[in-house]
Structures are given as structure tokens and as C-alpha cells.
C-alpha positions as CSV (number, residue, x, y, z in Angstrom):
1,X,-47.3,32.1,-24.0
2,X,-46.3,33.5,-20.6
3,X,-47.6,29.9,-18.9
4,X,-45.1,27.8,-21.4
5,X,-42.4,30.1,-21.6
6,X,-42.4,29.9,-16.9
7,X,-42.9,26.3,-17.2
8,X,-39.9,26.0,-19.7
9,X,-37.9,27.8,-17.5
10,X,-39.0,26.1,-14.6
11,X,-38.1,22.7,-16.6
12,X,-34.7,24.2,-17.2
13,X,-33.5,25.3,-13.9
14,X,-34.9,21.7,-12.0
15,X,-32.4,19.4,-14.8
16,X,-29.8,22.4,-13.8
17,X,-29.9,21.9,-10.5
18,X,-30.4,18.1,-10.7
19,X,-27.1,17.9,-13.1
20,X,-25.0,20.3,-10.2
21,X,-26.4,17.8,-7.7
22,X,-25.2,14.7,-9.6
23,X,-21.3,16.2,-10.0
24,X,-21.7,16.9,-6.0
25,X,-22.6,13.5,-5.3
26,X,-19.5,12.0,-8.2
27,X,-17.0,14.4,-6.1
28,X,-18.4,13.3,-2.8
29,X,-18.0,9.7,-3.4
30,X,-14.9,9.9,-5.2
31,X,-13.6,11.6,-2.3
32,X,-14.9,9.1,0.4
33,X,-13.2,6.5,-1.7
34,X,-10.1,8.1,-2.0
35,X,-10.1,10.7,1.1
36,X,-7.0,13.1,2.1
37,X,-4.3,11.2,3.7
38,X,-2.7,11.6,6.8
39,X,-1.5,14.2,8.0
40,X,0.1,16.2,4.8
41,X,-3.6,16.1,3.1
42,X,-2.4,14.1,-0.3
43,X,-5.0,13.9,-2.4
44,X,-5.2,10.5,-4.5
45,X,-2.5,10.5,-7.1
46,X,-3.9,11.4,-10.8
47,X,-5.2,8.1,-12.0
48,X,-3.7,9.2,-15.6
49,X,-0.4,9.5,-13.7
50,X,-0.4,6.3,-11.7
51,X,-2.8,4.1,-13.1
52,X,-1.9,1.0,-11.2
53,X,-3.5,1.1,-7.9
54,X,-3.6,-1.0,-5.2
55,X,-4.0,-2.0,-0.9
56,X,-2.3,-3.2,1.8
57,X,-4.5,-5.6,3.9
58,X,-3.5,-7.9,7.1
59,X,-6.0,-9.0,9.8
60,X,-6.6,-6.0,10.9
61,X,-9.2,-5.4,8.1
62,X,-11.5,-8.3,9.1
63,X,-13.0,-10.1,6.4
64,X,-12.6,-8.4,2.6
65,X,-14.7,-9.1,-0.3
66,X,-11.8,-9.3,-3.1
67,X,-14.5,-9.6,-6.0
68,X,-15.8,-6.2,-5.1
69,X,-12.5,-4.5,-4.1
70,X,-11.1,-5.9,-7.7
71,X,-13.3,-3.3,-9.5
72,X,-11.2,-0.6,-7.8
73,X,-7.7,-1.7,-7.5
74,X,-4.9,-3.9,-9.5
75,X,-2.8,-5.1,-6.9
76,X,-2.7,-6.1,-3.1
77,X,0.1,-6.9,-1.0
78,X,-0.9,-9.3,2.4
79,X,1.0,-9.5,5.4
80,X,2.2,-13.2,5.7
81,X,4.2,-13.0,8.6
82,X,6.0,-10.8,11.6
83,X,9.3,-10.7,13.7
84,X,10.5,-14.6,13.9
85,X,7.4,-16.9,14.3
86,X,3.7,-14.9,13.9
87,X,1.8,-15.6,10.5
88,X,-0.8,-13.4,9.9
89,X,-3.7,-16.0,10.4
90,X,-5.9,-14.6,7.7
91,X,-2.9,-14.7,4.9
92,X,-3.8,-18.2,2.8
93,X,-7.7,-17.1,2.8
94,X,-6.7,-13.7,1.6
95,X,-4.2,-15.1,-0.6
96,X,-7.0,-17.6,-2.4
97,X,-9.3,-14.8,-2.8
98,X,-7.6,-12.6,-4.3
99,X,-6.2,-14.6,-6.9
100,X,-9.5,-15.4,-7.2
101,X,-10.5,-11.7,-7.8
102,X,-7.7,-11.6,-10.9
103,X,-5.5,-9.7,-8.8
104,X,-1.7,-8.9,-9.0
105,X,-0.8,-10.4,-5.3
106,X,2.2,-9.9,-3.0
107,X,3.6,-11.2,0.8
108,X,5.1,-8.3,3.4
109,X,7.0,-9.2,6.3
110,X,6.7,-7.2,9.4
111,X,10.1,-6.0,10.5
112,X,11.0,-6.8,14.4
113,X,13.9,-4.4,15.6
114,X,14.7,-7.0,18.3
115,X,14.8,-10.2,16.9
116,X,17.4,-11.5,14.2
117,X,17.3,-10.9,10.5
118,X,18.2,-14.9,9.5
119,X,15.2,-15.5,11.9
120,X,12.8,-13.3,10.4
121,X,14.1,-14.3,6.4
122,X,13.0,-17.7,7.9
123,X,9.9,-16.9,9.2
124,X,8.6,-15.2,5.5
125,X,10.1,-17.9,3.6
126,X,8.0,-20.4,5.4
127,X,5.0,-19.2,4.3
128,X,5.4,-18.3,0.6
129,X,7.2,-21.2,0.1
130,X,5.8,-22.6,-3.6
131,X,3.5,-19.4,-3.7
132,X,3.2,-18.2,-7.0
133,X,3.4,-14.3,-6.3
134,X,2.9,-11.6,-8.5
135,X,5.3,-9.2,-7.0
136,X,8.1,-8.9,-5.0
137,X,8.2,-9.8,-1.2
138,X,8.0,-7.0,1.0
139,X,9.5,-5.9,3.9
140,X,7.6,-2.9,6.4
141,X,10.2,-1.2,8.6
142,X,8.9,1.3,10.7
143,X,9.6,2.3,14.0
144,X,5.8,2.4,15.3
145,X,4.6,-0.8,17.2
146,X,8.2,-1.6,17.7
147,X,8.9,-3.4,21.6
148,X,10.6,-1.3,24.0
149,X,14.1,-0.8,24.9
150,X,17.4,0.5,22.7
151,X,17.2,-0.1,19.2
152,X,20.2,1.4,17.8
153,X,20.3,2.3,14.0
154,X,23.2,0.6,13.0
155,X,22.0,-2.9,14.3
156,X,18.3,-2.5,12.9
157,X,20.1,-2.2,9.5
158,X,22.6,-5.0,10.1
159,X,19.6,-7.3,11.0
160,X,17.8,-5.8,7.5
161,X,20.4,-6.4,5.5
162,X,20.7,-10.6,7.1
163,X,17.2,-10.6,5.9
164,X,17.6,-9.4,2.5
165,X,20.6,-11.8,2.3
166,X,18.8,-14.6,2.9
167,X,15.7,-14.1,1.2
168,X,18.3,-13.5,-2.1
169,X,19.6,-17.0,-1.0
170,X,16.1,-18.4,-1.5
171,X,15.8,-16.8,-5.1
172,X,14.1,-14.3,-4.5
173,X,16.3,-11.5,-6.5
174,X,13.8,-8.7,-6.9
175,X,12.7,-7.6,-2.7
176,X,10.9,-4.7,-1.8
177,X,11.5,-2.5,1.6
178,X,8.4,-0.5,2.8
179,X,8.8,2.6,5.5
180,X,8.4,6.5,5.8
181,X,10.9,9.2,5.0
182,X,11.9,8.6,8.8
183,X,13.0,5.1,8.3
184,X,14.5,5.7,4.9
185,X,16.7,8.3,6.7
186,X,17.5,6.0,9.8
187,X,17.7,2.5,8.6
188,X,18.0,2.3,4.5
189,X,21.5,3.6,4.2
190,X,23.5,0.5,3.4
191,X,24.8,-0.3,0.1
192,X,22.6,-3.7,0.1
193,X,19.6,-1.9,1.1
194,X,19.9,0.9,-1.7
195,X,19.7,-2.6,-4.2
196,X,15.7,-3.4,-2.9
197,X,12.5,-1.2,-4.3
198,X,11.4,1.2,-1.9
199,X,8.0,1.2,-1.0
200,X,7.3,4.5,0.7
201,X,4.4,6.0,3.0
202,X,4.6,9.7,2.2
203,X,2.0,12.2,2.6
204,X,3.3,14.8,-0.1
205,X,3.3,14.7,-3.6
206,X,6.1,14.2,-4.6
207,X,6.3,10.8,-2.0
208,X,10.3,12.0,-1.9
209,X,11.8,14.9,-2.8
210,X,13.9,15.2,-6.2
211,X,16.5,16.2,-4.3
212,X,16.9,13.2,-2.3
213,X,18.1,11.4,-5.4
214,X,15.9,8.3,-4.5
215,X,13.6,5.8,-7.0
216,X,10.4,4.8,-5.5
217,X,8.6,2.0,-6.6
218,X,5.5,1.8,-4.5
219,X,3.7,5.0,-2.9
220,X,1.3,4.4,0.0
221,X,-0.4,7.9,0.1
222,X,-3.3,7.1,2.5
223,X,-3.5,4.8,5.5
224,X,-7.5,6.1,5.7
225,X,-8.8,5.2,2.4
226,X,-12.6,4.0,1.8
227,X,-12.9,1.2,-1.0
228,X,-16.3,-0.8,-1.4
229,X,-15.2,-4.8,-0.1
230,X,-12.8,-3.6,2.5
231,X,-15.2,-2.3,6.0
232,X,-13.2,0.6,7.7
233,X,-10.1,2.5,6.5
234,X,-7.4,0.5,4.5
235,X,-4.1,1.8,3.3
236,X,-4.2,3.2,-0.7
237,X,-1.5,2.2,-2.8
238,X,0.0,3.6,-5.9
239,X,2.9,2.0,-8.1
240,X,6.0,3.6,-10.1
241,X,4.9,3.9,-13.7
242,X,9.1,4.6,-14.5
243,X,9.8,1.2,-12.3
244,X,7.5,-1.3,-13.8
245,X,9.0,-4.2,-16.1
């Protein structure tokens, strides 16, 4: 009796500690997937919350395997183009695949303080000309990577607001500005601006405060996310719930 009874036990205590070992592991990957961004330590939004998830990609990440990546996200938005004549060179194969994958898809535009807004609408419009796209085209303004020299606020937002004019000349009624809470603050105060989405890169939860009286349609909580397909960080992406047709 003594034997059993100590081997029982025994028995008991190794699926115990093999069952603890198996939540550790579940929290440890979840966590690598969706680490704590930036500096403000967000944690990834409650999927119950914000169950549309997505990535930004450009370049930058190399080569991505959408068929993988798909089993994690719902959405993706590219870079396309910059300023008034770069094209991301690894747009169309991104593009492709991730249809492919049965993903929602988008185009971003990366905003150049010192070159025209007509220019840059131009630029964009070149590329996702005929592109059947998912959701709206973007447009990243942020001060970081910006060229040198005086880039006064009122002139960045005259230059934004030429591009949102002309991208609306196109067709395209429904456009989507992405920045931080600096940018919103410096270069988002016009009355054509406040019309476009607001993609924000926020750290804190909530992305912007109540108080601010502003809608946010897509959050970008981490730029240092881990998702299997994508090698190295990659930018993690939440949408509105309340701003979804």
C-alpha cells in the first residue's frame, strides 16, 4: 500500500508540474508573438476587444511568407511608394501574395516634408492604379527619417492636405493618415485632415486619450512584434471595432 500510494503521488505531482510547464511555454510564446511595445510597455490589445489584427510590411522586412503569417493576422497594409518618385520595390510581390494568403490588403504612402503634396498624390496613384484594395490608402506622417532643414508645421500640412485633395480627385473618398500623438498634435489640425481615419502609433491603452475627443481607426501598438512568416520585428496592428463598415 505505501509503494502505490508514493508512486500515485509521484504520478500526480510529474502531470502537475508538466501541465504548469505547458501554461509557461503558452504565455512564453504568446508573448514572443505579441511582445511589449515600445517604449510605454502596451501589451497586445484583448483579442476579444479588437479581433481584427493585422501588419505593416515594406522592404525592410525582407522576404514574408503570407501563407503562414495569414494564420495570425486579417489584414496588411504595404508601403507602395515614398516622397515623389521611390516605389517600394517589393510592393507588387507583396501585393500578389498576400491576396494570395486571403488577406484584407492596403497601399501607404510615405510622407516627404520637403517635396510637394500634388507630387506625392502622383507618385501613390501610379502604383495602385486598377489595384483592387481592401482598405483605404494610407498615408505615414512622421517626423523620423525626414531630410534636414526647416520644415515648418503649417506648410507640412498644406502639402498633406494637396495630397488628400488629389487622391479624392482620383476616387478615392475614404483615405487614411498614419502618425504618433506628436504628429497628430503638429500636423493633423486642418479641417480636411480631421475628414481621413487616423491610424495611430501609440504605446498606451487607450492609443489616445478620451479627452482628446479623437476617433481612431487603426492602432499600431508595437513596432517590435514577433509573428511566424515575417523574420525580425514587424509592426502589430489593431483595427477600430466602432469604425468598421
Amino acid at each position: 500500500m505505501s509503494g502505490t500510494f508514493h508512486y500515485r503521488r509521484f504520478v500526480l505531482l510529474s502531470v502537475a508540474i508538466m501541465c504548469a510547464a505547458v501554461v509557461l511555454l503558452a504565455v512564453a510564446y504568446r508573448h514572443r508573438l505579441f511582445p511589449r511595445g515600445g517604449t510605454g510597455g502596451a501589451m497586445f490589445p484583448s483579442s476579444a476587444v479588437y479581433p481584427l489584427r493585422g501588419v505593416d510590411l515594406s522592404r525592410h522586412n525582407g522576404t514574408v511568407d503570407f501563407d503562414l503569417l495569414a494564420d495570425s493576422i486579417d489584414f496588411v497594409y504595404l508601403k507602395a511608394t515614398e516622397g515623389r518618385a521611390h516605389r517600394d520595390p517589393r510592393f507588387a510581390r507583396n501585393y500578389v501574395k498576400a491576396v494570395n494568403a486571403g488577406l484584407r490588403v492596403g497601399a501607404y504612402h510615405f510622407f516627404r516634408f520637403d517635396v510637394d503634396g500634388e507630387s506625392q498624390a502622383e507618385n501613390l496613384l501610379w502604383v495602385i492604379r486598377r489595384l483592387p484594395l481592401d482598405l483605404p490608402p494610407a498615408i505615414d506622417v512622421e517626423s523620423a527619417g525626414q531630410s534636414s532643414g526647416n520644415h515648418p508645421d503649417k506648410t507640412v500640412r498644406e502639402r498633406i492636405v494637396d495630397m488628400v485633395r488629389v487622391l479624392r480627385a482620383a476616387g478615392h473618398d475614404s483615405i487614411v493618415i498614419y502618425t504618433n500623438k506628436n504628429g497628430l498634435a503638429h500636423y493633423l489640425d486642418h479641417e480636411e485632415l480631421r475628414k481621413c481615419g487616423l491610424w495611430i502609433s501609440s504605446f498606451t491603452d487607450p492609443p489616445v486619450s478620451p479627452l482628446a475627443g479623437v476617433e481612431w481607426d487603426v492602432w499600431q501598438f508595437s513596432h517590435s512584434g514577433r509573428l511566424p512568416g515575417v523574420d525580425g520585428d514587424v509592426d502589430l496592428n489593431v483595427q477600430n471595432p466602432r469604425r468598421i463598415d
